[in-house]
C-alpha positions in Angstrom: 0.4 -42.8 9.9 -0.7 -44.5 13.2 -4.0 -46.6 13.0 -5.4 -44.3 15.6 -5.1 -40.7 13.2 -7.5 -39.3 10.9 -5.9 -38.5 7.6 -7.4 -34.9 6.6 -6.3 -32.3 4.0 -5.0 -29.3 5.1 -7.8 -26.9 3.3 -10.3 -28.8 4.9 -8.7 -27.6 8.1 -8.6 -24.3 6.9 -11.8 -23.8 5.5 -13.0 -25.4 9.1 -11.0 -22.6 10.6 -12.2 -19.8 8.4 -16.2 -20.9 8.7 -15.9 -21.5 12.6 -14.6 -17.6 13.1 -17.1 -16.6 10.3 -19.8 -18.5 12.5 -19.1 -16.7 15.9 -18.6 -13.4 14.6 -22.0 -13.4 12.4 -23.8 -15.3 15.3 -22.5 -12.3 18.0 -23.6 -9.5 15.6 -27.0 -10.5 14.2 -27.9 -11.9 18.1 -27.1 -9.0 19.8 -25.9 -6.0 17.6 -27.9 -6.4 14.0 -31.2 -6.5 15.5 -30.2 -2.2 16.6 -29.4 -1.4 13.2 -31.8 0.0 11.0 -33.1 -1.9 8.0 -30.8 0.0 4.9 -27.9 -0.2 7.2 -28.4 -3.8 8.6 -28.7 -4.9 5.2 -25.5 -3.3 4.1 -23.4 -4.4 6.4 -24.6 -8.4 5.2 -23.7 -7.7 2.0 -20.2 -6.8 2.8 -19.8 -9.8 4.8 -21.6 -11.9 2.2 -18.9 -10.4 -0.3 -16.1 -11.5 2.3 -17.1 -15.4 2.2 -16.9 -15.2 -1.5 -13.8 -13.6 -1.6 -12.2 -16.3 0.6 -13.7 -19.0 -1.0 -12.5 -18.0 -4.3 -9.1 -17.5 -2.9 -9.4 -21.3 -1.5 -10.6 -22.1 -4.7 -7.8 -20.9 -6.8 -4.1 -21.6 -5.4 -1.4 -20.4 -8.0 -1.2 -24.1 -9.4 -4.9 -24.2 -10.3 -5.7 -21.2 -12.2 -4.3 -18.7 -14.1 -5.9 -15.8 -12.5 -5.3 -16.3 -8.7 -3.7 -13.4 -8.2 -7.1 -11.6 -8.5 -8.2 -13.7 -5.3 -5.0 -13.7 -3.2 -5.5 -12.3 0.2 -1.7 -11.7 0.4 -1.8 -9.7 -2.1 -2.5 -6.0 -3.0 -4.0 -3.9 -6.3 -6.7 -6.8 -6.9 -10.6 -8.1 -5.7 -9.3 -9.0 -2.3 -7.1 -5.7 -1.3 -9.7 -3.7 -2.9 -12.9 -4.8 -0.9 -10.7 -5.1 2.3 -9.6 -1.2 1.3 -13.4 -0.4 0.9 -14.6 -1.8 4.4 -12.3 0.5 6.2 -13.0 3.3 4.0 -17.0 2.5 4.6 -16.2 2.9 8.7 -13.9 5.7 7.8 -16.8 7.5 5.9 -19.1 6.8 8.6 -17.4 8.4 11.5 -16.7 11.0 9.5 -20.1 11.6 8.6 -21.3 11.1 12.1 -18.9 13.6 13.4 -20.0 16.3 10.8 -24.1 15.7 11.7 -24.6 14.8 15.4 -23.4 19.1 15.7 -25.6 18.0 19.1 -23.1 15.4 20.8 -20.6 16.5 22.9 -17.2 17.7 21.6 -15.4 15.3 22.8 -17.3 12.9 21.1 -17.3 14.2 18.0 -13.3 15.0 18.0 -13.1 11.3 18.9 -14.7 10.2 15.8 -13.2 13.0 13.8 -10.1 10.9 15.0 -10.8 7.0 14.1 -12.3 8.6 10.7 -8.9 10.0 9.5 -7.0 7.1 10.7 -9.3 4.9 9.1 -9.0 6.4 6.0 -5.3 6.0 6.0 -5.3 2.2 7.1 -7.7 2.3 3.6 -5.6 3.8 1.5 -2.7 1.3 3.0 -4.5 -1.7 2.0 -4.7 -1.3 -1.3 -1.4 0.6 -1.9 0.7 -0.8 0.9 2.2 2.3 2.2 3.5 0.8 5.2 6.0 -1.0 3.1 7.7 1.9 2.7 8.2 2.3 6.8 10.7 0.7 8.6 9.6 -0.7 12.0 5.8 -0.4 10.7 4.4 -2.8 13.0 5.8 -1.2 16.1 3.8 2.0 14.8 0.7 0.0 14.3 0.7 -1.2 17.4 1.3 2.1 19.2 -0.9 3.8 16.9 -3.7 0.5 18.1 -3.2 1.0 21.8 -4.1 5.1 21.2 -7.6 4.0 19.7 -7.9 1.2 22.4 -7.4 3.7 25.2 -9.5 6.5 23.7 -11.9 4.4 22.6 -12.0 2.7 26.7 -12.3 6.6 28.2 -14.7 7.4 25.3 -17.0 4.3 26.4 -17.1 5.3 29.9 -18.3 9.1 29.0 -21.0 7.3 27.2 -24.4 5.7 27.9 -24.8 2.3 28.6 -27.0 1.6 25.5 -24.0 3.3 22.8 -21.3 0.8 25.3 -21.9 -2.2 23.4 -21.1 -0.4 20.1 -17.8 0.4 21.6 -17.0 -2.9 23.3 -17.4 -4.4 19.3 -15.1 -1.6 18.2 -12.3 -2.5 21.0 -12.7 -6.5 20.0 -12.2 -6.4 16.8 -9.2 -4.1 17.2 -8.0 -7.0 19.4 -8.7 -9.6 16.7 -6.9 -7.8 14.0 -3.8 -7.0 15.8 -3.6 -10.9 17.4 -4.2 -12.3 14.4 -1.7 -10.0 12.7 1.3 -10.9 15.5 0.2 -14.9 16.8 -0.5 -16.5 13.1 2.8 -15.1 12.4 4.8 -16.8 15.7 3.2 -20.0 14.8 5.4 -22.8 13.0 5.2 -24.7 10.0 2.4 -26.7 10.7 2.5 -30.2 8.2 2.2 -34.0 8.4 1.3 -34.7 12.2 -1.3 -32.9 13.9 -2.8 -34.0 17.3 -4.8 -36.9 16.4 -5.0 -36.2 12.9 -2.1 -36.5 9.6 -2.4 -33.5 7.4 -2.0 -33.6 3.5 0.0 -30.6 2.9 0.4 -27.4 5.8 -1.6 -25.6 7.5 -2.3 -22.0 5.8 -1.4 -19.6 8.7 -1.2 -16.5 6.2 -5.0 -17.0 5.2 -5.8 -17.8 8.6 -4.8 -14.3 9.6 -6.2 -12.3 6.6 -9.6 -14.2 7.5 -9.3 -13.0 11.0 -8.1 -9.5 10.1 -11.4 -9.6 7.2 -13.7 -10.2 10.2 -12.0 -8.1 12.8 -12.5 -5.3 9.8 -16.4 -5.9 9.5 -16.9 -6.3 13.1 -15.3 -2.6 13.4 -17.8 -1.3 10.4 -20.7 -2.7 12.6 -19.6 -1.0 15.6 -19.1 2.3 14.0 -22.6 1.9 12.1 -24.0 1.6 15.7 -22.5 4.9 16.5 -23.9 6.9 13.7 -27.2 5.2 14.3 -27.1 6.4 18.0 -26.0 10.1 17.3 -27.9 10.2 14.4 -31.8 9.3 13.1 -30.6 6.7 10.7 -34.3 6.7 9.4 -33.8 9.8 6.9 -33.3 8.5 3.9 -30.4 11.1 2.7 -28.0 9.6 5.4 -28.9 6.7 4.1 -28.3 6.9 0.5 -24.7 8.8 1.4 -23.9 5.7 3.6 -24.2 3.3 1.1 -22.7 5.5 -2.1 -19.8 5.7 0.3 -18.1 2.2 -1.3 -18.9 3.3 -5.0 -16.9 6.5 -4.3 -14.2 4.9 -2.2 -13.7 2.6 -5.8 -14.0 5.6 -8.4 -11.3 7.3 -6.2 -8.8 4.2 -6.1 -9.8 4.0 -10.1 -9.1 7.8 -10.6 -5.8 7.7 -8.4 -4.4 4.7 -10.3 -5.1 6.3 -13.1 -2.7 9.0 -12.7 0.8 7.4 -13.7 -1.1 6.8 -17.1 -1.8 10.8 -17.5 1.2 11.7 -15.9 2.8 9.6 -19.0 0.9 10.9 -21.9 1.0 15.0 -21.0 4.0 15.3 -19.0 7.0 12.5 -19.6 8.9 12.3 -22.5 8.0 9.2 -24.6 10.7 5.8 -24.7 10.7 2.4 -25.8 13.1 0.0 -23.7 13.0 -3.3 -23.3 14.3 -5.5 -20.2 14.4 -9.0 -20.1 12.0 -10.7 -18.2 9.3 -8.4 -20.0 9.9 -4.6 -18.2 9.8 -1.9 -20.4 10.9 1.4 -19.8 8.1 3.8 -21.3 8.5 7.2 -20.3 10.9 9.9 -18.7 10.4 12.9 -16.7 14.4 14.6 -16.0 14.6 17.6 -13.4 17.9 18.3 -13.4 18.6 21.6 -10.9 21.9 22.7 -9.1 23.2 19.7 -6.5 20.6 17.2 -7.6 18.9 15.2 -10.2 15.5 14.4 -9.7 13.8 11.6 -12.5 10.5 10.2 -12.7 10.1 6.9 -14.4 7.3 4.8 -16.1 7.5 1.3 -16.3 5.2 -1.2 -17.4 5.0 -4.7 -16.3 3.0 -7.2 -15.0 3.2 -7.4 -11.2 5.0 -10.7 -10.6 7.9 -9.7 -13.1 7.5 -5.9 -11.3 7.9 -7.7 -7.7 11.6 -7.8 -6.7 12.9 -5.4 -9.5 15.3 -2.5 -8.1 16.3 1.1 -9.9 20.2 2.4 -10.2 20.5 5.6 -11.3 24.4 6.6 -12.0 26.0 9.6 -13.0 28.8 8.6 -15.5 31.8 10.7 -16.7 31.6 10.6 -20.3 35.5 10.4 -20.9 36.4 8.0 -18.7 32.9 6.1 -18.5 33.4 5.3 -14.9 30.6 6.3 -12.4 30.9 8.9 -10.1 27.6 8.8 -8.0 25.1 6.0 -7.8 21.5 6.0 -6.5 19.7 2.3 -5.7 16.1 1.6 -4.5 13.6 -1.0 -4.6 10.4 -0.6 -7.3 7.7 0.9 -5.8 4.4 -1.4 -5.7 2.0 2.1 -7.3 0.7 1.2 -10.3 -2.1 1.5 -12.5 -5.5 -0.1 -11.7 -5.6 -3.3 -13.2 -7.7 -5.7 -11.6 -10.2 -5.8 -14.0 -8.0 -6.8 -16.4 -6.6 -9.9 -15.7 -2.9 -10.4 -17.1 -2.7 -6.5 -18.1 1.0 -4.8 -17.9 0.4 -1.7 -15.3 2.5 1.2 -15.4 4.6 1.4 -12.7 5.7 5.4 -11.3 9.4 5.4 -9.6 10.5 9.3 -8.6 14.2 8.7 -8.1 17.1 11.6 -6.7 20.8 11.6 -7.2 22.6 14.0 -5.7 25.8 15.7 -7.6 29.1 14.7 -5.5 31.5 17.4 -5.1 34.1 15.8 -6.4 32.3 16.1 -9.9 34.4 17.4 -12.7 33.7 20.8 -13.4 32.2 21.8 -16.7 31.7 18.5 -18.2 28.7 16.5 -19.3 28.2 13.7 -17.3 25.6 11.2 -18.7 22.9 9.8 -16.5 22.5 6.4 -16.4 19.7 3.7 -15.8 20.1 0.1 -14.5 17.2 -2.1 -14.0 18.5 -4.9 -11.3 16.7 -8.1 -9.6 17.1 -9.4 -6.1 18.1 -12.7 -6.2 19.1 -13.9 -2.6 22.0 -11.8 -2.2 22.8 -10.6 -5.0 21.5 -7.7 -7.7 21.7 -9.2 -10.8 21.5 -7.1 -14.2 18.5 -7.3 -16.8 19.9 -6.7 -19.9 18.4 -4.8 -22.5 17.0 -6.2 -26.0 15.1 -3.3 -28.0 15.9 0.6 -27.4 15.0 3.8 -28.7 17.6 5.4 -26.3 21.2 5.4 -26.5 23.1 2.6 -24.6 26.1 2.2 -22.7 26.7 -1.6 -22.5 24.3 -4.3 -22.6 22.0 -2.8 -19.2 22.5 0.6 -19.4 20.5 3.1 -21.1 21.2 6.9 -21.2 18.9 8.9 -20.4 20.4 12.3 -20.6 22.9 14.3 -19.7 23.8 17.4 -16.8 26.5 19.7 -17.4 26.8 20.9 -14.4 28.5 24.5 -15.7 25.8 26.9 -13.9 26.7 26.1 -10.8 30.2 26.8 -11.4 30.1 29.7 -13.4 28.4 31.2 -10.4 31.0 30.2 -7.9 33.5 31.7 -10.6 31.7 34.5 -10.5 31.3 35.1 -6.9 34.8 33.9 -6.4 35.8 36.7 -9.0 34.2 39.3 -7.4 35.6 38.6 -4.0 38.9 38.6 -5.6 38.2 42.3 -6.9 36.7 43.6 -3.5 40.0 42.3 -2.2 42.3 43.9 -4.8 40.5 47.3 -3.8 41.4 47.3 0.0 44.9 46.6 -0.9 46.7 49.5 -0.3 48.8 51.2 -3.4 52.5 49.9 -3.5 51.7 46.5 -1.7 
């Protein structure tokens, strides 16, 4: 280090960061925007931003090498504290469109098909921030960005239709989509930031990844505040029933996310059939739910296991001849991140629900039991390697592989015997005599 830097940790820089855009967005709103909000509404809106800074400081607070629990803070990551009040925001402005849509039966139609519009795709952008749908999607970001621009320009022609008072409530609602989707692409572009910096030397790197969660957190209250404004123009936000729904709105957005996470556990006790398999590494295989039907196999599975070991694991599902043992059709995909809610229980083993399909080759041999087979893998790098199993209550083939039934695919043929049968009969009959 030169005599003329500044040695400085890199969280102080972050926390610097984080404050400063915390700063400018709260000074903007409660300057110019707040101050038109009624009382209730004003008030709820500062709670949820009050709850954002305490969020972020906790994550701050606890990096994985400090605490036990950091994954309930962890901005990065879904199904805990963070996800779920970053899930509830958008479902708050979801709600609130929504609502204003179904009320202001006054406004123009355009208007109200607009909001009708942000409302639905908010509630989706919801639901993906606490499930992660869109890591399911190949190319996802190309479709966020299209399906950004769409809001951006109806939201600009929308604007210009509008009075000059409701204008500022739109301008918020177009800057903050800005923010989120520049935070989203430019913190990601930027290098490894560590050692020299400017005029000062950094202990440790710069935390780009919490730079743009922070930025996207604020770009997601600043898009709340700008569609509270709209309900308060379209609506009288004095009565005290639109009121009360707009703040039960959170509390039912979290008893839906509770009751939806929920279902893998009742989808295991009334509808799977019970098992007891043990992976290394801690998953266990706890229940099955086997459709076999003509062409295809379709199989529901219930893991549990706590997230990290979950993260990274990957289903095969193979169809094995049981006289030669060798596999004749094999299935692979990546665990799906649904699982039970669990935040409230820190270090609790969710229940993981994989739906799985395996289609019967036609080279299958006919009228023979083929058994079908489970393999729990786990990226590393490259390569799939296998977790062996310890404890079963299902048969085995090997040390990875458990049974878990078996499809005799005879149905299917008898009926193509059958129909081949009676062709051949129809056929016989045209023949003439003699022939």
């Amino acid at each position: 280090m030169s005599s003329g830097e500044l040695q400085i940790s890199s969280d102080s820089f972050d926390f610097a960061f984080i404050i400063l855009v915390y700063v400018l967005a709260a000074a903007v709103v409660y300057r110019w925007l707040a101050p038109k909000l009624p009382s209730p509404v004003r008030w709820l809106a500062s709670a949820l931003l009050a709850a954002q800074l305490v969020v972020i400081m906790a994550s701050l607070a606890n990096p994985p090498s400090a605490s036990s629990n950091w994954w309930l803070w962890d901005l990065n990551r879904e199904f805990n504290i963070a996800s779920a009040l970053a899930s509830t925001q958008l479902a708050l402005a979801a709600g609130v469109a929504l609502l204003a849509a179904a009320l202001a039966r006054a406004q123009a139609a355009w208007l109200r098909l607009y909001l009708v519009g942000i409302g639905l795709v908010f509630v989706f952008l919801a639901w993906d921030e606490y499930y992660s749908v869109h890591e399911q999607l190949a190319h996802w970001k190309r479709y966020y960005a299209a399906l950004g621009g769409l809001i951006s320009l109806a939201t600009i022609a929308v604007a210009l239709r509008s009075s000059r008072r409701a204008r500022k409530w739109y301008a918020c609602f177009i800057v903050s989509l800005v923010m989120s989707g520049a935070a989203a692409t430019a913190f990601e572009l930027l290098p490894a930031t560590c050692g020299e910096l400017v005029f000062f030397s950094l202990r440790g790197c710069l935390g780009f990844a919490l730079w743009e969660e922070s930025v996207e957190y604020v770009g997601a209250w600043l898009i709340l505040v700008a569609v509270l404004g709209l309900l308060t123009d379209v609506l009288s936000m004095r009565r005290r029933l639109i009121q009360a729904i707009v703040w039960s709105l959170p509390a039912i957005w979290i008893l839906m996310l509770i009751a939806n996470s929920a279902l893998p556990r009742l989808d295991l006790q009334f509808r799977a059939r019970p098992a007891s398999v043990a992976f290394e590494q801690g998953a266990q295989l706890r229940g099955i739910r086997l459709h076999p039907e003509d062409g295809v196999i379709r199989l529901t599975l219930f893991t549990s296991a706590k997230r990290g070991i979950h993260a990274g694991l990957v289903y095969s599902l193979s169809l094995v001849d049981q006289e030669s043992e060798e596999s004749i059709a094999t299935q692979t995909e990546p665990a799906l991140p649904r699982s039970n809610f669990w935040m409230l229980r820190p270090g609790a083993s969710p229940i993981f629900q994989q739906r799985m399909e395996l289609a019967l080759p036609e080279q299958a041999p006919a009228n023979r039991a083929l058994w079908i087979v489970l393999s729990l893998l786990r990226q590393s790098g490259d390569d799939l390697l296998r977790q062996n199993i310890f404890r079963s209550d299902q048969p085995l083939l090997g040390d990875a592989q458990v049974i878990l039934g078996e499809h005799l695919p005879a149905a299917e043929t008898a009926s193509l015997t059958a129909e081949f049968e009676s062709q051949l009969v129809m056929l016989s009959a045209e023949i003439p005599p003699g022939i």
